[in-house]
C-alpha positions in Angstrom: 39.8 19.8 -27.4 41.2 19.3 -31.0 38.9 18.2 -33.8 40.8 15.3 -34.5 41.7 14.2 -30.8 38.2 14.1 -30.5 37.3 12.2 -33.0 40.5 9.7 -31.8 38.0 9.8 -28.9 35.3 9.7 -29.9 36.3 6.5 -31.9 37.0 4.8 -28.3 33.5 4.7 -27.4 30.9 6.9 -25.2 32.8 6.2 -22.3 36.3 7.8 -23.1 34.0 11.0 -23.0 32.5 11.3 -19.6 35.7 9.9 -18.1 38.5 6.9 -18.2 37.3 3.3 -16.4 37.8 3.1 -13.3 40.7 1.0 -12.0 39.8 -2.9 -11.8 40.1 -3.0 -8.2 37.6 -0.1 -7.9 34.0 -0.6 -7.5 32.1 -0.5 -10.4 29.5 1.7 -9.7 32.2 4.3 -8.2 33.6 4.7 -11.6 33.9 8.1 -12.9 32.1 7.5 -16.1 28.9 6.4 -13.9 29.4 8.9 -10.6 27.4 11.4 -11.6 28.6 15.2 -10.7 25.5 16.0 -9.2 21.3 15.9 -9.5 19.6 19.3 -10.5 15.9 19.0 -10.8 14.4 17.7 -13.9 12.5 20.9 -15.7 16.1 21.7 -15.5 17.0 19.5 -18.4 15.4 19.7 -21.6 15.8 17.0 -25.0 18.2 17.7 -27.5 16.1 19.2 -30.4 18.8 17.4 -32.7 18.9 13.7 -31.3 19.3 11.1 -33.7 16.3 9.4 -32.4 13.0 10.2 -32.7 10.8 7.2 -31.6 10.3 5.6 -28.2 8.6 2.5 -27.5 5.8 3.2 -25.1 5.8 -0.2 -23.8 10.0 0.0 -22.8 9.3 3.4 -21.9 6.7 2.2 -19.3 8.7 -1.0 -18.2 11.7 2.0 -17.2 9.3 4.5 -15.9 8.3 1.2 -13.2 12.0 0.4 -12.5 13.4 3.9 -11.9 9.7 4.4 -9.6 11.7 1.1 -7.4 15.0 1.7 -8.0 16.2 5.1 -9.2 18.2 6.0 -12.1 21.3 3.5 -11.7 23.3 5.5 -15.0 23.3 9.2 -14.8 22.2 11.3 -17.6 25.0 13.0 -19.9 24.2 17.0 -20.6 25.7 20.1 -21.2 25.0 23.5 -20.1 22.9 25.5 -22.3 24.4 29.0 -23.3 22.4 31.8 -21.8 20.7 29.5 -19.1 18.3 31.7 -17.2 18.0 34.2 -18.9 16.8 33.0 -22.5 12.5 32.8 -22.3 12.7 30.2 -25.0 14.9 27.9 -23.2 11.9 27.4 -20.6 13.7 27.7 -17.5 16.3 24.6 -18.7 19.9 24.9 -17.9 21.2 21.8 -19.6 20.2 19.9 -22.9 20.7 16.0 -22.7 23.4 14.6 -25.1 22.9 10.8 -24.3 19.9 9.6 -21.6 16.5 11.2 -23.1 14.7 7.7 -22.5 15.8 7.8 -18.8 14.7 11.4 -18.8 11.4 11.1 -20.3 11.0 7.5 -17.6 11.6 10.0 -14.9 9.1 12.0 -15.7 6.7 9.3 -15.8 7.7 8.1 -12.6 7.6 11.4 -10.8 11.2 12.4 -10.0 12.3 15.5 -9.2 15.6 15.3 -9.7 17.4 14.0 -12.4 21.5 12.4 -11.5 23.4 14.0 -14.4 27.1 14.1 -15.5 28.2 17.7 -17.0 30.4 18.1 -20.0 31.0 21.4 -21.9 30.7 20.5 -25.8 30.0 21.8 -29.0 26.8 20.4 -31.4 28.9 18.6 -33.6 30.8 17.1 -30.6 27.1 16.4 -29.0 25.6 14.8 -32.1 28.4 12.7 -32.3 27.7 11.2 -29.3 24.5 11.0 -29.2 24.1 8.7 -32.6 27.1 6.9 -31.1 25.5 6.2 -28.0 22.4 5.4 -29.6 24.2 3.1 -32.0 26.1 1.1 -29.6 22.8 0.3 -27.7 21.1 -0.3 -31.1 18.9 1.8 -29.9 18.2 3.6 -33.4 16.1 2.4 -36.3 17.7 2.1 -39.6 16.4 5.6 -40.9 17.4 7.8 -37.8 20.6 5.8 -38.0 20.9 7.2 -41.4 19.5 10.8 -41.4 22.0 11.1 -38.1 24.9 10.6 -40.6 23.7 12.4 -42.7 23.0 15.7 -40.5 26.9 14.9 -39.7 27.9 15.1 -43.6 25.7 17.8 -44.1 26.8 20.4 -41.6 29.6 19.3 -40.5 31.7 18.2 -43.9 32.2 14.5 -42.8 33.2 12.1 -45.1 31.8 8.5 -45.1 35.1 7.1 -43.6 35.4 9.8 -41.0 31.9 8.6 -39.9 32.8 4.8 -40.4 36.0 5.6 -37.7 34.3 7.6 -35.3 31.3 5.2 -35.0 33.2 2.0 -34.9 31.3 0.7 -38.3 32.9 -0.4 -41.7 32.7 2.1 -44.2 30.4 -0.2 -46.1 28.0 -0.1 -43.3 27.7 3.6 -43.2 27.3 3.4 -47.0 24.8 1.4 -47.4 22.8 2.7 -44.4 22.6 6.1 -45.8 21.4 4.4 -49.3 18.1 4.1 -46.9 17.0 7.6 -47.5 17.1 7.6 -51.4 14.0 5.3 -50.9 10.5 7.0 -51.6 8.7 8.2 -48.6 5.9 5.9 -48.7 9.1 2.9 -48.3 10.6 4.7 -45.6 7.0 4.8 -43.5 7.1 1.4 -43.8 10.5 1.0 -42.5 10.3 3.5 -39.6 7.1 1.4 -38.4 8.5 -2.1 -38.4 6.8 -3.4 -41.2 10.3 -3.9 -43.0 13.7 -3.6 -42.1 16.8 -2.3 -43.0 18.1 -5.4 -44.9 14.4 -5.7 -47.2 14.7 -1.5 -47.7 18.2 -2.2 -48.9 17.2 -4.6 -51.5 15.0 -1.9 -52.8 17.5 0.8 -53.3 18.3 0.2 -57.3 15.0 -1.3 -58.0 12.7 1.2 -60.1 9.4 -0.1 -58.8 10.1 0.2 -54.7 6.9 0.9 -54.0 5.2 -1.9 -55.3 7.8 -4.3 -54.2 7.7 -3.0 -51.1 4.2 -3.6 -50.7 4.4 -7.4 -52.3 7.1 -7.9 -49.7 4.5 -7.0 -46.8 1.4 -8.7 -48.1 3.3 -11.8 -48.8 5.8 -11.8 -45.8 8.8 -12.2 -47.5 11.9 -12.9 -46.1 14.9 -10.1 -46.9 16.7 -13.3 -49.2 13.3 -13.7 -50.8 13.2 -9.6 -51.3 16.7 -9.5 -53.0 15.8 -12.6 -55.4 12.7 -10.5 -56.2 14.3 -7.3 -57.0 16.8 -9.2 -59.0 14.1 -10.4 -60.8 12.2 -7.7 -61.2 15.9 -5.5 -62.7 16.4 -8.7 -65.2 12.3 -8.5 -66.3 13.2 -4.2 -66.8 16.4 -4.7 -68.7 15.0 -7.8 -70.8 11.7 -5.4 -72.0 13.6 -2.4 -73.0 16.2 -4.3 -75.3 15.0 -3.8 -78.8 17.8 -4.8 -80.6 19.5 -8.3 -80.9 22.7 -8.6 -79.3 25.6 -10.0 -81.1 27.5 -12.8 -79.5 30.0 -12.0 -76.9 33.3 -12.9 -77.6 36.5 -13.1 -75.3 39.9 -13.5 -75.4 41.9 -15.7 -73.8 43.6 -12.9 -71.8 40.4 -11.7 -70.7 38.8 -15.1 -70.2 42.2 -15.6 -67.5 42.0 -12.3 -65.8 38.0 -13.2 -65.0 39.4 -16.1 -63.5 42.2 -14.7 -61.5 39.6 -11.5 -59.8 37.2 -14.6 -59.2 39.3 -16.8 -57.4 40.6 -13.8 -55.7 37.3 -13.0 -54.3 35.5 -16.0 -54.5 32.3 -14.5 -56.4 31.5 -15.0 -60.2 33.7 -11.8 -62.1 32.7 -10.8 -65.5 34.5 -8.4 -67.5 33.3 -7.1 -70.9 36.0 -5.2 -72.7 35.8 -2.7 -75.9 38.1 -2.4 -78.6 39.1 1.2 -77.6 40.2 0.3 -74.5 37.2 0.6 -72.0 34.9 -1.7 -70.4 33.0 -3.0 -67.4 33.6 -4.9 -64.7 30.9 -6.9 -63.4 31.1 -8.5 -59.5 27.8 -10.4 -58.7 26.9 -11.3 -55.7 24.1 -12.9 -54.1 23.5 -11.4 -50.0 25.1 -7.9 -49.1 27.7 -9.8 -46.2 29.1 -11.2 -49.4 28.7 -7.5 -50.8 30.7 -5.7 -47.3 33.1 -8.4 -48.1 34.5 -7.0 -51.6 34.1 -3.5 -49.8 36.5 -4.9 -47.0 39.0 -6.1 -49.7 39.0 -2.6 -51.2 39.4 -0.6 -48.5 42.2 -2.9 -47.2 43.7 -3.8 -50.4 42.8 -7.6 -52.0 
């Protein structure tokens, strides 16, 4: 398979890889994306030391291990042979390495299976990584940071651009942007993302502040709400840039031309536009908005053209 037709399929979802939907008047669970190709026992399959996900809720993971105990595994694990099976030590007798389905896997264990239904593809570790964050995406399976240190494993060894990601995964480019903004934040912020205690949407506040640490742990204590963490950080930038001003700042003045072209951008995207111009010919322009939907939304407009 091409790179890019499979990245065109990839784009189509999990299921355009283990096979086309069945036909409407088919059963269901006679498809050939859920019909697995056969069940090997399970030391036969071992985890993907390069999944995207890294936690597993031992509660959900017991509630699975009970049902697949009643009923089975109802959706067969995807896998790929492992080169050299059977005859590599390190391998530990494993023939296959999971590319989506380590939480049924690790349930079977726990409920004593033996054998595992699987569905075989041949791919390579870019191809599987793929996968396995979209799969894990789709299900929102993955926290915020293993969301975002899977695309970044993808731009790192394999040369992906943000967009590429944005197209395979079936997120806005924004999205990918700002989730991979996540792992500029200090470790001791990213604990405290990766165990609950904030999410994505407070960590993102936190990205440009240059005290995360401590607004991250005012945020906790005080329980504050991710609109209550942006207004903070906000006011904690404004309290940074008022201190370190030592000189008086003349008055701003604007000409007319300018004065209309802020207005023009600003009705265009319906958010307050401030443009400060120089006499040379530079300047800044200044969007401000007040949640990051209203942020994605200027990102939309410039992907797309406003």
């Amino acid at each position: 398979m091409s790179e890019d037709n499979s990245r065109k399929r990839l784009g189509r979802g999990l299921q355009a890889l283990i096979g086309d939907p069945a036909p409407a008047a088919q059963p269901a669970n006679d498809s050939p994306a859920t019909r697995p190709d056969r069940t090997v026992p399970i030391e036969h399959v071992r985890a993907n030391p390069n999944n995207p996900r890294r936690h597993f809720n031992e509660e959900e993971l017991a509630e699975l291990s009970t049902s697949i105990r009643q009923h089975g595994i109802v959706q067969p694990l995807l896998v790929r042979p492992l080169s050299g099976a059977g005859m590599d030590r390190d391998l530990g007798g494993a023939q296959f390495e999971i590319v989506a389905g380590e939480r049924r896997w690790r349930a079977a264990q726990r409920a004593g299976l033996h054998e595992v239904p699987v569905i075989i593809r041949d791919m390579a570790d870019r191809q599987a990584l793929e996968i396995a964050i979209i799969e894990n995406v789709q299900r929102a399976d993955l926290g915020a940071l293993e969301e975002a240190q899977g695309y970044q494993q993808l731009i790192d060894e394999y040369d992906y651009s943000q967009a590429e990601l944005a197209n395979v995964i079936g997120k806005s480019r924004s999205h990918v942007a700002n989730t991979l903004r996540l792992l500029k934040l200090p470790e001791g912020v990213r604990d405290l993302v990766a165990s609950g205690q904030l999410s994505a949407g407070h960590a993102r506040a936190l990205v440009a502040s240059e005290e995360p640490q401590k607004l991250a742990a005012k945020i906790v204590s005080e329980g504050l709400s991710v609109r209550q963490a942006e207004a903070l950080a906000q006011h904690a930038a404004r309290g940074t840039a008022t201190s370190g001003d030592t000189q008086p700042r003349a008055p701003e003045t604007k000409s007319a031309d300018v004065k209309a072209l802020e207005k023009h951008i600003s009705d265009l995207l319906g958010l307050k536009v401030m443009i400060a111009d120089k006499q040379n010919g530079s300047g800044e322009l200044r969007i401000r908005y007040r949640t990051l939907e209203q942020l994605d939304g200027v990102c939309r407009r410039l992907e797309h053209g406003i």
